[in-house]
N, C-alpha and C positions, 0 to 999 in steps of 0.2 A: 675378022673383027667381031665381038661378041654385043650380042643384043644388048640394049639398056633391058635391066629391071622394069617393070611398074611398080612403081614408088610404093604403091595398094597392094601388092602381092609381097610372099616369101617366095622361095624356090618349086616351082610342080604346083604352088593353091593360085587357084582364081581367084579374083578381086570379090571380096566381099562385099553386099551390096548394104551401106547403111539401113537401118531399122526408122524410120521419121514418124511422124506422126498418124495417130490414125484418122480417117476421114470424118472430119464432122459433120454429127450428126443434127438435121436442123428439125426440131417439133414436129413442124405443118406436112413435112417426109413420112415420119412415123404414122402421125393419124392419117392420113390421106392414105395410104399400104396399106393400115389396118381397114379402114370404111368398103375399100376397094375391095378386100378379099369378104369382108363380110356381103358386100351387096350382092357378088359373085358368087359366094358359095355357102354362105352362113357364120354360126355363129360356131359350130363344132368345126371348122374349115382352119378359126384363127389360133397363133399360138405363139408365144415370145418367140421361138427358135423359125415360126415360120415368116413373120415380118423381118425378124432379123435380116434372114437368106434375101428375101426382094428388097430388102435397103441397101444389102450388101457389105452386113457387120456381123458378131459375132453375138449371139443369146445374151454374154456376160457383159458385154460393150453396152446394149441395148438398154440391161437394168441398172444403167448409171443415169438414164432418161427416165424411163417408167417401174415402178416399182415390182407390180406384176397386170398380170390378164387382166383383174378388176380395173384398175386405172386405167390401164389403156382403152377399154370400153366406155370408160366414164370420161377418156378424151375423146373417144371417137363420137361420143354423144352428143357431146358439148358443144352449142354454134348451129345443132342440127336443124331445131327449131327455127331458126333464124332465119334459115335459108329460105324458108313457106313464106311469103305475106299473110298479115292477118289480114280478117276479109272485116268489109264494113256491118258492126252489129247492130237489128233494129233495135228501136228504144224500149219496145213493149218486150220487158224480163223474159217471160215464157218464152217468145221468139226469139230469147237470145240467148235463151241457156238452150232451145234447140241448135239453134246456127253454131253455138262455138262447141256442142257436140257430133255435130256433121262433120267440123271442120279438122278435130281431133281424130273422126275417122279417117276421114280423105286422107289428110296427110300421112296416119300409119299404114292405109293401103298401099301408099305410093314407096313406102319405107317398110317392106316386112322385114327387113333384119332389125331393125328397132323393134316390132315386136318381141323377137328372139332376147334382144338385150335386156329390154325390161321384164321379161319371165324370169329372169335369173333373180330380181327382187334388188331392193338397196341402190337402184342404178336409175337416176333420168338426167334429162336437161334442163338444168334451171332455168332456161330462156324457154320452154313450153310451160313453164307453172302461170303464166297467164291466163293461159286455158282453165286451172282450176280453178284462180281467183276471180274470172270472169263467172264461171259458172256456178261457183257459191254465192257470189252477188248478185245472181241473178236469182237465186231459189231462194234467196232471204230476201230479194224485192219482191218474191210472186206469194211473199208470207210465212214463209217456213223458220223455224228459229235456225240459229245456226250450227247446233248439233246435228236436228233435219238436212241441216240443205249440207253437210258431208255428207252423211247417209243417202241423201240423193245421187251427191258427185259419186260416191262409190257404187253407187249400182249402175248408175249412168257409166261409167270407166269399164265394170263386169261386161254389160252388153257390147260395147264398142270391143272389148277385146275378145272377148266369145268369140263374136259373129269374125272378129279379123283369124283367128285362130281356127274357125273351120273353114273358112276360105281358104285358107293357106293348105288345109288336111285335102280337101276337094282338089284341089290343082296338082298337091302330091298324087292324087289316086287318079286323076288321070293321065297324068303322064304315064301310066303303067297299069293301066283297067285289068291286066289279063293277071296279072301276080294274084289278089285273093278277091274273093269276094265278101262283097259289101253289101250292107241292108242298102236298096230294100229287097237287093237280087239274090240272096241269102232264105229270104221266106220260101218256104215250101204250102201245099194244100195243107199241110197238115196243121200248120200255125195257126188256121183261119178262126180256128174253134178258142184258142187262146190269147190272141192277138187279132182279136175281129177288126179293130179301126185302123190298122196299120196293113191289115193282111188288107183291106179294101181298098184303101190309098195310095198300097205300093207302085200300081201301075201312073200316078198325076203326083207321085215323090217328087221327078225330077224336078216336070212341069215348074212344081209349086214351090220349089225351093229356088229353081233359078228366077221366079218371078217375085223376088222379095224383095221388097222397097223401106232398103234401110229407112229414111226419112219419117219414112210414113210410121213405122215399126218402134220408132224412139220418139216419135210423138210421141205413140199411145202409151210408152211407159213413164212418159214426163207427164202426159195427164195422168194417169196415175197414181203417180209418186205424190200429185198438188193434193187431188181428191180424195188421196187416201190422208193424207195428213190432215184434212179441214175435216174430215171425219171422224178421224182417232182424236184430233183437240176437242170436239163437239161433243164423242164419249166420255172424253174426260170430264168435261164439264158438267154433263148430267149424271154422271156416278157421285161426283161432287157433290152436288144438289142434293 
């Protein structure tokens, strides 16, 4: 007696296996791969074909969700803010345009691949623009017009990101001290004649760099920033005269 057919088969082919749907892909999947690989390995780590692979779709699947690299940065941004509490600011301006620039640090120290994201320019969280609106309100309450009190926020943002960006240099070089050499292990006798205050320093460099008190450090440029403006209006006024 001879076999039944499978209904699914010809004569010698195997049953072909339908083609169905592909898996759906949900947002919070995508950013959450993308955040994941950045905290892990950076920002030159991330890449359409590499989120793809750990969702388990295809590059071309993926740009039917995010258009490219930039957006999905500026998704994985988004919300990040959010995640920090804001802390309680006191009433006196100066003190609070320092507090809400402490607080701006802290959090990107906690976050260096946000760093990385916003060096590429054009990319933040809208849910951290608090921070700046906080701390232009406060430099236009301690007096400043508010042309000044941006030119504050931007120099106040310079320092915060500086000091986060050779932080980040400092942890690369030691994770691997022995690769090249670095000031101030780089000086020789011969410098001392050209470079007298560094060539003296070299040996309390470390010392005095790892004893840096951000705080204290962004006071002194917040006093600054006030003093130097109630000076520069004062000049102006007596030029005026």
């Amino acid at each position: 007696m001879a076999a039944e057919k499978d209904p699914g088969t010809t004569s010698g082919e195997p049953k072909k296996r339908r083609v169905g749907r592909p898996r759906r892909l949900e947002p919070e999947t995508i950013v959450a791969t993308a955040r994941r690989i950045l905290q892990e390995e950076g920002v030159a780590a991330l890449s359409m074909r590499r989120v793809a692979k750990e969702v388990g779709t295809t590059p071309m699947a993926l740009y039917h969700h995010v258009r490219d690299k930039d957006e999905l940065l500026m998704l994985t941004l988004a919300g990040t803010a959010a995640t920090v509490p804001r802390p309680e600011l006191p009433a006196d301006p100066r003190e609070r345009l320092l507090a809400v620039t402490l607080h701006m640090h802290g959090t990107l120290a906690r976050m260096p691949w946000v760093v990385e994201v916003l060096s590429l320019g054009d990319l933040t969280d809208r849910g951290a623009l608090w921070m700046v609106e906080e701390m232009i309100g406060a430099a236009v309450d301690c007096g400043l017009t508010p042309a000044e009190a941006v030119r504050a926020y931007r120099t106040l943002w310079h320092c915060v990101y500086g000091d986060l960006v050779f932080r980040r240099a400092m942890e690369r070089r030691a994770e691997d001290p022995d690769r090249k050499r670095h000031f101030p292990g780089m000086l020789t006798d011969a410098d001392a004649a050209e470079l007298p205050h560094l060539a003296a320093l070299a040996d309390q460099w470390t010392e005095l760099t790892e004893d840096y008190d951000v705080a204290r450090q962004l006071g002194a440029v917040i006093d600054g920033l006030l003093g130097r403006t109630g000076r520069e209006s004062l000049g102006g006024r007596e030029r005026a005269e």
